[in-house]
C-alpha positions as CSV (number, residue, x, y, z in Angstrom):
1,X,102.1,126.2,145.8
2,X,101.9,124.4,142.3
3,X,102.1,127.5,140.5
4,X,103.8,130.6,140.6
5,X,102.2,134.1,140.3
6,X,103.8,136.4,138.0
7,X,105.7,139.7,139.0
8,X,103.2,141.7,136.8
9,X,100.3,141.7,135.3
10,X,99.7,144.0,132.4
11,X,95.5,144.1,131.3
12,X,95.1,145.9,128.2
13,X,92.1,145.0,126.4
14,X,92.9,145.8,122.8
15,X,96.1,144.1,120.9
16,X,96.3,146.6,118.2
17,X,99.8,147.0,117.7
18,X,102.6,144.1,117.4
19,X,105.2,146.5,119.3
20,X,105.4,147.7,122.4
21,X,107.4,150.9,123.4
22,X,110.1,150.6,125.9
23,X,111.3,153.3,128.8
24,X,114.0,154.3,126.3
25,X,111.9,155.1,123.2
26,X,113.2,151.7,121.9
27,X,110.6,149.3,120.5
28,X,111.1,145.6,120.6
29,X,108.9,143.1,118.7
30,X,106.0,141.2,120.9
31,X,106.8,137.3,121.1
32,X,104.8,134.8,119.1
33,X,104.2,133.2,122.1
34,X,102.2,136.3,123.9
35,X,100.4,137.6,120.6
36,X,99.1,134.1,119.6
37,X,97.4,133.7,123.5
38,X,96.2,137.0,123.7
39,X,94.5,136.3,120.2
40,X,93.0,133.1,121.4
41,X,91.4,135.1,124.5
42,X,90.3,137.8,122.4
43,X,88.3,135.2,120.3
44,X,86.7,134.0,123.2
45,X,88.4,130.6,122.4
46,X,88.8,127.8,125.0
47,X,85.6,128.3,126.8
48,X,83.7,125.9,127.2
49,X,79.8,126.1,125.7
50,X,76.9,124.5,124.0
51,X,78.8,124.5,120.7
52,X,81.9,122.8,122.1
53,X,82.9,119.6,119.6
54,X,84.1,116.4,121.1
55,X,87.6,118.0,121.7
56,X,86.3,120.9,123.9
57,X,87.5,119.8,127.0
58,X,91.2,119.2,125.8
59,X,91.1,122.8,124.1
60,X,90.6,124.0,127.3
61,X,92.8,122.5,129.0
62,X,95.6,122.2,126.4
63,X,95.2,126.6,126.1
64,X,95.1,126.6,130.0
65,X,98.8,124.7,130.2
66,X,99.9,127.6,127.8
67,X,98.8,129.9,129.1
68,X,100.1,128.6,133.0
69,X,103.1,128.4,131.2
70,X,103.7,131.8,129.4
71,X,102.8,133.6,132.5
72,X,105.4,132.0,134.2
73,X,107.8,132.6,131.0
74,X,109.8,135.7,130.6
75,X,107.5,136.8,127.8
76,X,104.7,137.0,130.4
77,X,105.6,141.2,130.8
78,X,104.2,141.2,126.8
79,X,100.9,139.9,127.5
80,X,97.5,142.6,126.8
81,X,94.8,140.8,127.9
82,X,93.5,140.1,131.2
83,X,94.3,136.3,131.9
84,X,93.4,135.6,135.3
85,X,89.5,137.1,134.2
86,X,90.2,134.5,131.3
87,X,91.1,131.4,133.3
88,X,89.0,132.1,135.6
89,X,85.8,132.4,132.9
90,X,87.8,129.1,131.3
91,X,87.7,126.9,134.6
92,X,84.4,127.9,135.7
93,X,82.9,127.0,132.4
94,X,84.1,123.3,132.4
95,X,84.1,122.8,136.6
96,X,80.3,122.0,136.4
97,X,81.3,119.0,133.7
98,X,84.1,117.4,135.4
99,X,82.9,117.2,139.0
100,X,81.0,113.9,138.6
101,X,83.4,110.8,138.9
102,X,81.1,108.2,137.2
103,X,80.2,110.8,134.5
104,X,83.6,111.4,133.5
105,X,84.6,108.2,132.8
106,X,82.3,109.0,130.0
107,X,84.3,111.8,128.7
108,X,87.8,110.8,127.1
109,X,91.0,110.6,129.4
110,X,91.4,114.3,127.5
111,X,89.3,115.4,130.4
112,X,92.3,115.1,132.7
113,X,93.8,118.5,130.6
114,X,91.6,120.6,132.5
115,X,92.9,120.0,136.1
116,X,95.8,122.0,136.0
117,X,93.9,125.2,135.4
118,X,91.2,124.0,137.7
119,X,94.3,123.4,140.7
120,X,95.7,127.2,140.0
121,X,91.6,128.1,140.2
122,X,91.7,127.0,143.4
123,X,94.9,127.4,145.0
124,X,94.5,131.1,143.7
125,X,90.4,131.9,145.5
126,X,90.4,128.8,148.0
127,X,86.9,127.8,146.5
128,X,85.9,124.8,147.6
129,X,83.9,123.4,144.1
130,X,87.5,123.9,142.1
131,X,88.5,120.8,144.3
132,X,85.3,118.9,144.1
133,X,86.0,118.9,140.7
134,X,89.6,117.8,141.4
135,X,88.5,115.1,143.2
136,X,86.2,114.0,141.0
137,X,88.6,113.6,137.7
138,X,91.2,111.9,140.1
139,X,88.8,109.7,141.3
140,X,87.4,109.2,137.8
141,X,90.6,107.4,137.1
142,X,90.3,104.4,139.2
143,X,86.7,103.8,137.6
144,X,88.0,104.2,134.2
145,X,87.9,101.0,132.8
146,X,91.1,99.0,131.5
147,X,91.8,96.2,129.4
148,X,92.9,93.2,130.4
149,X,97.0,94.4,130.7
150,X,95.4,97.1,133.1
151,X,95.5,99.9,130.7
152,X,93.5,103.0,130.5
153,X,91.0,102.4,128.0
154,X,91.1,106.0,125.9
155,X,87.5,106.4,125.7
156,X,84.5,104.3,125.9
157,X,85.5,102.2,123.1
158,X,86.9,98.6,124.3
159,X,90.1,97.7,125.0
160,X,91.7,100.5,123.2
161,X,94.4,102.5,124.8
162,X,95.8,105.9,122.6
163,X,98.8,107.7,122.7
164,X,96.8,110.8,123.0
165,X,95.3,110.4,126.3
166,X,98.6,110.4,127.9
167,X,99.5,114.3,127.6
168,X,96.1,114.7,130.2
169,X,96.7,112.0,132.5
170,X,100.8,112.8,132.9
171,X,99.7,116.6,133.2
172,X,97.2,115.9,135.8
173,X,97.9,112.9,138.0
174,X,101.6,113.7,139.5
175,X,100.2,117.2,140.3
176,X,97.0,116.5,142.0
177,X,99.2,113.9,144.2
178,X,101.9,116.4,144.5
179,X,99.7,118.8,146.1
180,X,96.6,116.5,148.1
181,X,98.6,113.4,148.5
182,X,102.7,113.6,148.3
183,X,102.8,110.8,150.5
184,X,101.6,108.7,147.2
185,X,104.2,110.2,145.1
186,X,105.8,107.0,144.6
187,X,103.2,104.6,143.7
188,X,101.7,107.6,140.8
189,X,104.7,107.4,139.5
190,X,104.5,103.8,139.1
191,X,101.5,103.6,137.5
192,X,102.3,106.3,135.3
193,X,105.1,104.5,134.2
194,X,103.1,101.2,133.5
195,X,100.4,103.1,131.3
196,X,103.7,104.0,129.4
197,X,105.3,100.7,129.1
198,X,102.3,99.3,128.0
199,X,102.1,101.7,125.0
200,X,105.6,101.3,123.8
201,X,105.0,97.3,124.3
202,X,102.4,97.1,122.3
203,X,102.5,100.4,119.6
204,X,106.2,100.8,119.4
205,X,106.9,101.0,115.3
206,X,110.4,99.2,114.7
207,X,110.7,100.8,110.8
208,X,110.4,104.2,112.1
209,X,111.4,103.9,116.2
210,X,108.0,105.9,116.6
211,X,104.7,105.3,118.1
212,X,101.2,104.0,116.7
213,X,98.5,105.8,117.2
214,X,97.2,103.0,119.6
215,X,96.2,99.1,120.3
216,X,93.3,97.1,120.5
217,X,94.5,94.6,123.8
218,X,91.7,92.3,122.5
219,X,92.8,92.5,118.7
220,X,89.2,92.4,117.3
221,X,89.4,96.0,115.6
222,X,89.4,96.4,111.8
223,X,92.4,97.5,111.9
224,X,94.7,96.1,115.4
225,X,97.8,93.9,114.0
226,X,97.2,90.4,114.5
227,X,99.9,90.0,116.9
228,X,100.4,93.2,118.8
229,X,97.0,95.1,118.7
230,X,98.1,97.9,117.2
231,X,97.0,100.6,114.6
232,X,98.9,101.0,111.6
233,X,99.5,104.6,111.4
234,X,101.6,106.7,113.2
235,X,99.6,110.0,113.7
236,X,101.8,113.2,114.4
237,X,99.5,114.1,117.0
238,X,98.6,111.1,119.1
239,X,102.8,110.8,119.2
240,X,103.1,114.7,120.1
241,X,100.6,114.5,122.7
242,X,103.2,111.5,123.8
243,X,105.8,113.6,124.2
244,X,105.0,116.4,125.6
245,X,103.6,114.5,128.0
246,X,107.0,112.7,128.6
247,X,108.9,115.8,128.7
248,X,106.6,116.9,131.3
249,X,106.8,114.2,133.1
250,X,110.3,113.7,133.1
251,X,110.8,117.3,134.1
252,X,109.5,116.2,137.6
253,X,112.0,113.9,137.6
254,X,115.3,115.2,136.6
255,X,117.4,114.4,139.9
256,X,116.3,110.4,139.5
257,X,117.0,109.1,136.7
258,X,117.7,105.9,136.9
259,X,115.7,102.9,136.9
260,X,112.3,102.6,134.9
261,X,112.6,106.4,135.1
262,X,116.5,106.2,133.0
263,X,114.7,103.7,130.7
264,X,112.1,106.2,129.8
265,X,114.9,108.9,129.4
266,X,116.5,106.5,127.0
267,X,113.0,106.1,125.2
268,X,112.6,109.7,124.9
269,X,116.0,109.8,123.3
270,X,115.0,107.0,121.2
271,X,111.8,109.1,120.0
272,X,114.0,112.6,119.6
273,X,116.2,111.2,117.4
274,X,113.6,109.3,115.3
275,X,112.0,112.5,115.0
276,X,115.1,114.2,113.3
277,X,115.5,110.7,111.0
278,X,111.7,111.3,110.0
279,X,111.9,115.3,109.5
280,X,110.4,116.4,105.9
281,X,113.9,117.7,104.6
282,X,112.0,120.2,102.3
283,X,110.1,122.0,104.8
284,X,111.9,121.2,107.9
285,X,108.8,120.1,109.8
286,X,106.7,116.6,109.9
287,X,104.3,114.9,107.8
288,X,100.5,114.3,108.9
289,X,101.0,110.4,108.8
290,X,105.0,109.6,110.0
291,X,105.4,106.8,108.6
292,X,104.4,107.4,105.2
293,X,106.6,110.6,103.9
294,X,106.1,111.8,100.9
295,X,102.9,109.8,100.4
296,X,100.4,111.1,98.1
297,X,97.9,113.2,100.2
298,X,100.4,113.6,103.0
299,X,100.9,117.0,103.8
300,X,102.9,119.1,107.0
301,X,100.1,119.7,109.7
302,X,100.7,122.1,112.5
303,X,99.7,121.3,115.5
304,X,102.0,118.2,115.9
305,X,105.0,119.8,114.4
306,X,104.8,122.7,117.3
307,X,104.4,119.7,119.4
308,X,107.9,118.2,118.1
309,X,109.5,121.7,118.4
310,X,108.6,121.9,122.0
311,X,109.4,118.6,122.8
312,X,113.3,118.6,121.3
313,X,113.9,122.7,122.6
314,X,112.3,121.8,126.2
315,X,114.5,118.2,126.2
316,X,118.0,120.2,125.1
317,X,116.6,122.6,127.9
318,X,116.6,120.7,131.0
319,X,119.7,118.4,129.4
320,X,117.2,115.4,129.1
321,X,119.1,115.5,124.9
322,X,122.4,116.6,124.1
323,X,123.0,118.5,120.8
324,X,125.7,116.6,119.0
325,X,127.3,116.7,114.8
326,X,124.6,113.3,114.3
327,X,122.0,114.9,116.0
328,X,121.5,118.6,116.7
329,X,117.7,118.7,118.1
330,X,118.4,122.4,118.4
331,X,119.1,123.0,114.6
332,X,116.3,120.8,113.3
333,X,113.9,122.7,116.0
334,X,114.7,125.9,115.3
335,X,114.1,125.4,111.2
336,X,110.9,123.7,112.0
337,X,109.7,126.7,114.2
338,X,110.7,129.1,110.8
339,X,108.4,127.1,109.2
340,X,105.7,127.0,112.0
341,X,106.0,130.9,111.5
342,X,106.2,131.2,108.0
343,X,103.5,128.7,106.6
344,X,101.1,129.0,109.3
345,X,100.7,132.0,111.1
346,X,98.9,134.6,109.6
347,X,98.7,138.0,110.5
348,X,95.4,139.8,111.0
349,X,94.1,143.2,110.3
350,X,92.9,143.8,113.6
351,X,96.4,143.0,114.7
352,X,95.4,139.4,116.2
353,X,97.2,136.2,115.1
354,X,95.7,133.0,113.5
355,X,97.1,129.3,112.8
356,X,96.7,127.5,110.2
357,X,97.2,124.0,108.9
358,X,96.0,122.2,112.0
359,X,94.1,118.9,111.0
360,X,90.4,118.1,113.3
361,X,90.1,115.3,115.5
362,X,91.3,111.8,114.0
363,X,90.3,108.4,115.9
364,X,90.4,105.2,115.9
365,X,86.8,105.1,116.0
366,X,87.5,104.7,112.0
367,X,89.0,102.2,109.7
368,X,92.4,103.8,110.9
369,X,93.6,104.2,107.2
370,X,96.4,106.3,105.7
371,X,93.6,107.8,103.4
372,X,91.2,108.1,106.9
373,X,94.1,110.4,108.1
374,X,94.7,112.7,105.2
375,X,91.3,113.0,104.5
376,X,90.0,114.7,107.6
377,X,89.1,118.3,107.8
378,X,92.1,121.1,108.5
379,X,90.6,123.5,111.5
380,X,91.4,127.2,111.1
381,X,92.2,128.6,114.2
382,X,92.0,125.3,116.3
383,X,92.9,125.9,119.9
384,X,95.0,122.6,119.6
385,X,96.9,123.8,117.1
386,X,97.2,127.6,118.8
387,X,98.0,126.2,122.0
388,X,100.7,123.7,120.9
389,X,102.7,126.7,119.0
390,X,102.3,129.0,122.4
391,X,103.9,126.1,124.3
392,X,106.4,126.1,121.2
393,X,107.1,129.3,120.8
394,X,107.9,129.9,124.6
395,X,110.4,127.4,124.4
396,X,111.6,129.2,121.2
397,X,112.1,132.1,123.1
398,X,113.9,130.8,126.1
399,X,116.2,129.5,123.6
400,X,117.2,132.5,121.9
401,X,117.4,134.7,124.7
């Protein structure tokens, strides 16, 4: 089995207090991480509808890997609201979207987000249209077209492969072949790897030792560099879809390595400590547009510093980074997560939680400017931004246990 179940499940449907009472009249304070999913649930958030925007299909599946996660997190026993009802209402209002492989190629790779909670749907109830909608997104990914390096184009747009689109397609591809296919195991891995090189080949920043936001492989686009294709930007959320995806992936991988797989454990390192170099020293988090700090306009978004907070706390975790006196991922992560809680999270009447700070969808479907980045819309509540501080937050957690 993919997933584990947890040892209890505890569905209370209000979430009117922040404490719960333990056997010995002690109270202890509910996580972050179990307040902020319960809040999303009780908002009815991550379902897919009619009013969906153009990210609804990552929401869900970016809350769904929280929420896959918590419950498998020692702060599961804190959760109040009923989440196998939720992911069960979540997966069934997406499975009738997905399980067309022709259509989905005209959906973002972000599609691929929603397979993991679609997987747990039906390993958990055996129903057999959870799986035609497995098939269908795995299938959708030999028919998405490529560009002329044989890399995933992002969306329908030409030739242009993001960052972003990795976190989906590392979150779904080595599990669907882990548990219809193991035999394949080896070549997945390999062509998850090659998606990756190409990225760092073509948007690899050498000023900052971060990521572009993407590249144009035919270099026609307003904005792609003349020589490499690439966007100008780095965007703090294309690069912490990146690495969360990375971490991830190199989770499945801790006991090889070596190889392309001990390059990319080298990169990841690279990208950690570039993170630490490129940390706002006032607030202890990261700017909106990395390689422009301090910038007029810039600001600390919220989404894609969680991002960065579960990225370095998960990589000290599974010993993928070593805190040392030059770098001390641990330090930097836990000051950033302060500030997560500090700045962004606001506390409700009704005793839910809500996020703030958490910029709307930015593409490349734009002129790709710095003043196209800090000019988009901040989302209250956004799911992306809610989910990413869940997956930070359990991390926190782990770590100060």
């Amino acid at each position: 089995m993919a997933f584990q179940r947890p040892l209890q499940l505890l569905t209370c449907f209000t979430l009117l207090f922040s404490r719960i009472k333990l056997g010995n009249g002690a109270a202890t304070a509910r996580p972050y991480s179990a307040r902020m999913a319960d809040s999303v649930m009780l908002r009815g958030q991550a379902i897919h509808d009619d009013s969906s925007d153009s990210s609804g299909l990552l929401q869900v599946g970016t809350f769904q890997t929280a929420l896959l996660d918590l419950v498998e997190s020692p702060s599961a026993q804190y959760l109040e609201q009923d989440w196998e009802s939720f992911l069960s209402r979540s997966a069934d209002s997406v499975v009738g979207l997905v399980d067309n492989a022709t259509q989905d190629t005209q959906f973002p790779l972000d599609r691929l987000s929603v397979g993991k909670g679609l997987l747990y749907q039906y390993e958990r109830t055996g129903n057999e249209t959870y799986k035609d909608a497995l098939d269908a997104l795995r299938l959708s990914i030999d028919l998405q077209p490529r560009n002329q390096y044989g890399g995933l184009w992002y969306y329908v747009y030409p030739n242009w492969s993001y960052l972003d689109g990795m976190f989906s397609l590392l979150s779904f591809l080595p599990l669907y072949t882990s548990a219809f296919s193991p035999s394949n195991s080896s070549s997945t891995t390999d062509s998850v790897l090659y998606q990756l090189d190409l990225l760092w080949t073509h948007c690899h920043d050498n000023a900052t030792d971060l990521l572009f936001h993407g590249y144009d492989a035919s270099k026609t686009a307003v904005w792609a560099d003349p020589v490499t294709g690439a966007s100008p930007y780095v965007w703090i959320r294309a690069l912490g879809w990146f690495m969360m995806g990375l971490v991830d992936f190199l989770e499945l991988h801790l006991t090889e390595l070596e190889g392309r797989l001990g390059i990319w454990h080298g990169r990841f390192i690279s990208l950690s400590n570039a993170l630490l170099d490129t940390v706002d020293e006032g607030s202890g988090a990261w700017w909106q547009v990395l390689n422009a700090p301090g910038r007029e306009g810039n600001y600390i978004e919220s989404s894609g510093s969680a991002m960065f907070v579960y990225t370095l706390l998960k990589g000290v975790r599974l010993g993928l980074l070593e805190d040392t006196v030059k770098n001390n991922y641990t330090t930097v992560a836990e000051r950033a997560y302060q500030t997560l809680v500090e700045r962004f999270v606001d506390e409700n009447e009704d005793g839910t939680l809500s996020y703030n700070g958490t910029v709307g969808v930015c593409s490349l479907n734009s002129t790709a400017s710095y003043e196209y980045y800090v000019n988009q819309p901040l989302v209250y509540d956004s799911v992306l931004g809610s989910a990413a501080f869940i997956r930070a937050s359990i991390e926190h957690e782990l770590y100060k246990a």
